[in-house]
N, C-alpha and C positions, 0 to 999 in steps of 0.2 A: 405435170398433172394439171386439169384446168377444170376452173371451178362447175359448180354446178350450172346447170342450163335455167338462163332470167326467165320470168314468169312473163309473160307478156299479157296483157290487157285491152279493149277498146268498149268506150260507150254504148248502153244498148241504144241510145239512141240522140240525137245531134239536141241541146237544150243549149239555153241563152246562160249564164254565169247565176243568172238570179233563178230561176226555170231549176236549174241542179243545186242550191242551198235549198230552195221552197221545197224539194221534193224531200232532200237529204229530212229537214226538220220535220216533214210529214210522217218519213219513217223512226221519226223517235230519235233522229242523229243528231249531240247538239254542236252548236257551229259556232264555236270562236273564230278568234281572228286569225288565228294560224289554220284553222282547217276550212275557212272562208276562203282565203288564199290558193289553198288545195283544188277546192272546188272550183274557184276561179279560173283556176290553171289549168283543168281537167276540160273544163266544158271549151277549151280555145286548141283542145289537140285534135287532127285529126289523124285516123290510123291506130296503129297498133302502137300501143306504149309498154314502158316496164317501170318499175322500183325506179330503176335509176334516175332515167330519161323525166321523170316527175320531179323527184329528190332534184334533180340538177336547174328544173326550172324554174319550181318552186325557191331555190336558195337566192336569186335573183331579187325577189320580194322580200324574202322573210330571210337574210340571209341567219338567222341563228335558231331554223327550224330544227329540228333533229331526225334523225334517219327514221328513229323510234316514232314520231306523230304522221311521218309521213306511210310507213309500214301500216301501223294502226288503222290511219284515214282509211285510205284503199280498201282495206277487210271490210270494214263497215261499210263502205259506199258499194263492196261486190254484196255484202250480207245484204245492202237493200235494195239489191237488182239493177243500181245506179252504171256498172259495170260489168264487166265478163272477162272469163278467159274467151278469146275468138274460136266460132266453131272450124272444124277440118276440112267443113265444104267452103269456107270464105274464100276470097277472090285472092287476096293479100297472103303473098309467102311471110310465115314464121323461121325466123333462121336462129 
């Protein structure tokens, strides 16, 4: 039996590490150290990402992040447009 299908994810649009905190705190999101890191992390991927693929890069930095702030981040930063799921006409296969 295999688990459910990852959620996958991409930026709506390409911003500098600092460009994706300034906006994050513009929409009300506030930004410690761990979720600075996030952001960090976030504005250096290009593509389609998931949970994981974040979670595994972020642990690099912050190795004693938790699944839990890294789940969270993401909501928030899709609740402030900072993110997306990718539309169905995109160029990029979803598997």
């Amino acid at each position: 039996m295999s688990g459910p299908a990852k959620a996958r994810f991409e930026l709506t649009e390409r911003r500098s590490p600092q460009a994706f905190i300034d906006e994050c705190k513009a929409a009300g999101i506030r930004m410690g150290s761990k979720r600075r890191a996030i952001a960090k992390a976030l504005a250096g991927i290009e593509g389609l990402f998931d949970f994981d693929s974040v979670w595994a890069r972020i642990r690099g930095v912050e190795p004693a992040i938790s699944r839990g702030t890294v789940y969270l981040s993401l909501r928030r930063f899709r609740g402030a447009g900072l993110i997306r799921k990718p539309h169905s006409h995109s160029n990029q296969t979803v598997e």
